[in-house]
C-alpha positions in Angstrom: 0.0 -19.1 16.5 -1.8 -16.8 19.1 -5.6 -16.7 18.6 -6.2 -13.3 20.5 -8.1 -14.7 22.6 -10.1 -15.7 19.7 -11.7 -19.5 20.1 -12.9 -21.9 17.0 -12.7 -20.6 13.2 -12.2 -17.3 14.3 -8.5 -18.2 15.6 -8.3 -20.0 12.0 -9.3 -16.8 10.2 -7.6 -13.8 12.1 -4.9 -12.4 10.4 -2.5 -10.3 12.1 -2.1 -7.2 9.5 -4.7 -4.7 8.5 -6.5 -5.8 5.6 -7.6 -2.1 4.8 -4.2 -0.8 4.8 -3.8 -2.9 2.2 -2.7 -1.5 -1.4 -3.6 -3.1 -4.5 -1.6 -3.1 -7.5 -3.0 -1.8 -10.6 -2.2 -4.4 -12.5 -3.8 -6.6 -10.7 -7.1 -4.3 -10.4 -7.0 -4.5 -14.7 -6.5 -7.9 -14.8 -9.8 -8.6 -12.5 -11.8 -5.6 -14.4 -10.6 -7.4 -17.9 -11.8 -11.1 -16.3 -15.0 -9.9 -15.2 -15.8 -7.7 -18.1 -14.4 -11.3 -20.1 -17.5 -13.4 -18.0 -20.3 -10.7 -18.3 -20.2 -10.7 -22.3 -19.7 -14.9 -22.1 -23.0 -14.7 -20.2 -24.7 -12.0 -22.3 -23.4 -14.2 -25.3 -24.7 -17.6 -23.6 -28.0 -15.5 -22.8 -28.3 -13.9 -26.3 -28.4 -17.7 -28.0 -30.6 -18.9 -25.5 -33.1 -16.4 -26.2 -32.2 -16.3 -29.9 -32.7 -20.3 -30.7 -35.5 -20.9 -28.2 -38.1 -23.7 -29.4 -40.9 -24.7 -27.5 -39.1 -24.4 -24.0 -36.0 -25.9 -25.5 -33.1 -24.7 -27.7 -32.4 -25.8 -31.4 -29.9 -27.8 -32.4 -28.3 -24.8 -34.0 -28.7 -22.7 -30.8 -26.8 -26.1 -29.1 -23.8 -25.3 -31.2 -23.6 -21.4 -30.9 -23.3 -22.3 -27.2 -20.9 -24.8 -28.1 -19.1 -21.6 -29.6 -19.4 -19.3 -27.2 -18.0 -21.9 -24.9 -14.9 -22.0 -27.2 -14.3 -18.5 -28.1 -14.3 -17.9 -24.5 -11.7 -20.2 -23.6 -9.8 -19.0 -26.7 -10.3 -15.2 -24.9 -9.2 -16.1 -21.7 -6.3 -17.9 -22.5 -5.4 -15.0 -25.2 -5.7 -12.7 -22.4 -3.6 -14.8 -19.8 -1.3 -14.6 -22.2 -1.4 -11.1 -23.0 -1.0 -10.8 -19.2 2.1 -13.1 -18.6 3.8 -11.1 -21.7 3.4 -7.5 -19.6 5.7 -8.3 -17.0 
């Protein structure tokens, strides 16, 4: 592979195209928008029970298992949407 007369990493990392010629696909710009919309509400959600079930610096045992929920319903989401996703092509 010719470096360019690039030395180190920088020979590693060149790539020969133009990256801003580069056109993304729309699906792929909705799937991205969809998974990061997906992780800002599984945060808001994590942050929402944190505040919700605070106890003397700590969380309750009840706010331990609405995390515990929103863990599970976010997995549930994202593999709904992966799905939903593998079933558009």
């Amino acid at each position: 592979m010719e470096s360019g007369g690039r030395d180190g990493i920088e020979a590693l990392l060149h790539w020969p195209g133009k990256a801003a010629d580069m056109e993304i696909e729309r699906e792929t710009v909705v799937e991205a928008a969809v998974s990061f919309v997906a992780v800002l509400v599984f945060i808001g959600a994590v942050a929402l029970v944190g505040m919700e079930f605070q106890t003397n610096g700590g969380i309750s045992e009840t706010g331990g298992l609405a995390i515990v929920g929103a863990i599970v319903v976010f997995v549930f989401v994202m593999a709904g949407v992966g799905v939903w996703f593998a079933s558009q092509e």
